[in-house]
C-alpha positions in Angstrom: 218.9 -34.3 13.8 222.3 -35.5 15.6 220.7 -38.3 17.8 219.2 -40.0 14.6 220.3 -43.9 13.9 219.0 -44.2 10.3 216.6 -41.8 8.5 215.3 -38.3 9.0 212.5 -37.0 7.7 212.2 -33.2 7.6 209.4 -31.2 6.3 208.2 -27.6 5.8 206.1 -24.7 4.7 206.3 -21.4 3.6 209.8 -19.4 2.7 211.3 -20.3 5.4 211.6 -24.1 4.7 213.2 -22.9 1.8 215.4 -21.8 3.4 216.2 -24.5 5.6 216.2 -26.8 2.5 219.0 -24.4 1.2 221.0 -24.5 4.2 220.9 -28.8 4.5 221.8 -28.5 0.5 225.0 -26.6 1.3 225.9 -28.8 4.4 225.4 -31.5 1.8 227.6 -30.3 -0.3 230.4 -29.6 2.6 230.4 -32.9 3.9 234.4 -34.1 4.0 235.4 -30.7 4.4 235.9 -28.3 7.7 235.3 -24.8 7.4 236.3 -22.5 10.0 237.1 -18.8 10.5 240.4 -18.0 10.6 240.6 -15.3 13.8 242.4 -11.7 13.4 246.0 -12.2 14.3 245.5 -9.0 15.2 243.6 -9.4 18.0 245.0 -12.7 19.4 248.1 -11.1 19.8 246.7 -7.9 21.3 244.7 -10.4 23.9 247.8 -12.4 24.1 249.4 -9.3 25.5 247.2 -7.9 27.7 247.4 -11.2 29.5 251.0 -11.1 29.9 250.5 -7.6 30.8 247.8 -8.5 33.6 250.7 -11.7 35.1 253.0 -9.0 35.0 251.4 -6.7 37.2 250.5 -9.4 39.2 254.0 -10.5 39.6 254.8 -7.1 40.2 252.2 -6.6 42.8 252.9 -10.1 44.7 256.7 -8.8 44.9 255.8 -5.2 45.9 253.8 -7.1 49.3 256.9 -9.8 49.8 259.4 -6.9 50.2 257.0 -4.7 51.7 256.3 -7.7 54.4 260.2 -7.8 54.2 261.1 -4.3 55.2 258.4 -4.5 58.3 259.8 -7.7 59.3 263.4 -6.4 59.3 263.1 -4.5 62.6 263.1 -8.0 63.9 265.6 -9.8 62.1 269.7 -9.0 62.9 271.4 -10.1 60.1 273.9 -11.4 61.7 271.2 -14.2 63.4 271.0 -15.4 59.5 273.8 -18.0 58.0 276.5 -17.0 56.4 274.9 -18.6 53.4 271.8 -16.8 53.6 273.4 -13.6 54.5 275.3 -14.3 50.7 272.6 -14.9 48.9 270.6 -12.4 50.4 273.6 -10.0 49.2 274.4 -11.5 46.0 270.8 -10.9 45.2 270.4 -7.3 46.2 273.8 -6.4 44.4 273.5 -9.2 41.5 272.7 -6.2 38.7 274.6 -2.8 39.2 272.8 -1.2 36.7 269.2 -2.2 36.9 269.4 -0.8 40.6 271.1 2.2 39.3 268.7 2.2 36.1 265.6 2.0 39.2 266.9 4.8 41.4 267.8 7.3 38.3 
């Protein structure tokens, strides 16, 4: 029915070409107009969540390896073999929120 260039002839028998006839009828009667469901806010934002969720333990997984990888590579690193720069970023970081680290360790 989609593919057709010019006319379309559809026939049938019993109830159920009744049924189809009812159906073309109404898409007749719709043509100009869209009609869609509207979805359950609801539920998008409870999928929208657990997908944030999921990136977040992700995010918290990816950073749980980096400083495990960190601490193990540590044994091989002086500090004092890193720049000055890097040594103050690397400080500024770990010290950057007072009370998150204290919120962490309580």
């Amino acid at each position: 029915m989609t593919r057709t260039k010019a006319w379309l002839n559809l026939t049938g028998v019993g109830e159920n070409s009744k049924l189809l006839f009812r159906e073309i009828q109404e898409i007749l009667e719709e043509v100009g107009r869209v009609n869609f469901i509207v979805p359950d806010m609801t539920k998008i934002k409870r999928n929208l969540e657990t997908y944030e969720n999921q990136r977040r333990r992700k995010r918290t997984q990816k950073a749980q390896k980096s400083l495990a990888q960190l601490l193990q590579d540590r044994v091989d690193v002086n500090p004092e073999d890193l720049p000055l720069d890097q040594r103050k970023k690397l400080l500024k970081w770990l010290l950057s929120d007072q009370q998150n680290i204290d919120d962490l360790l309580s």
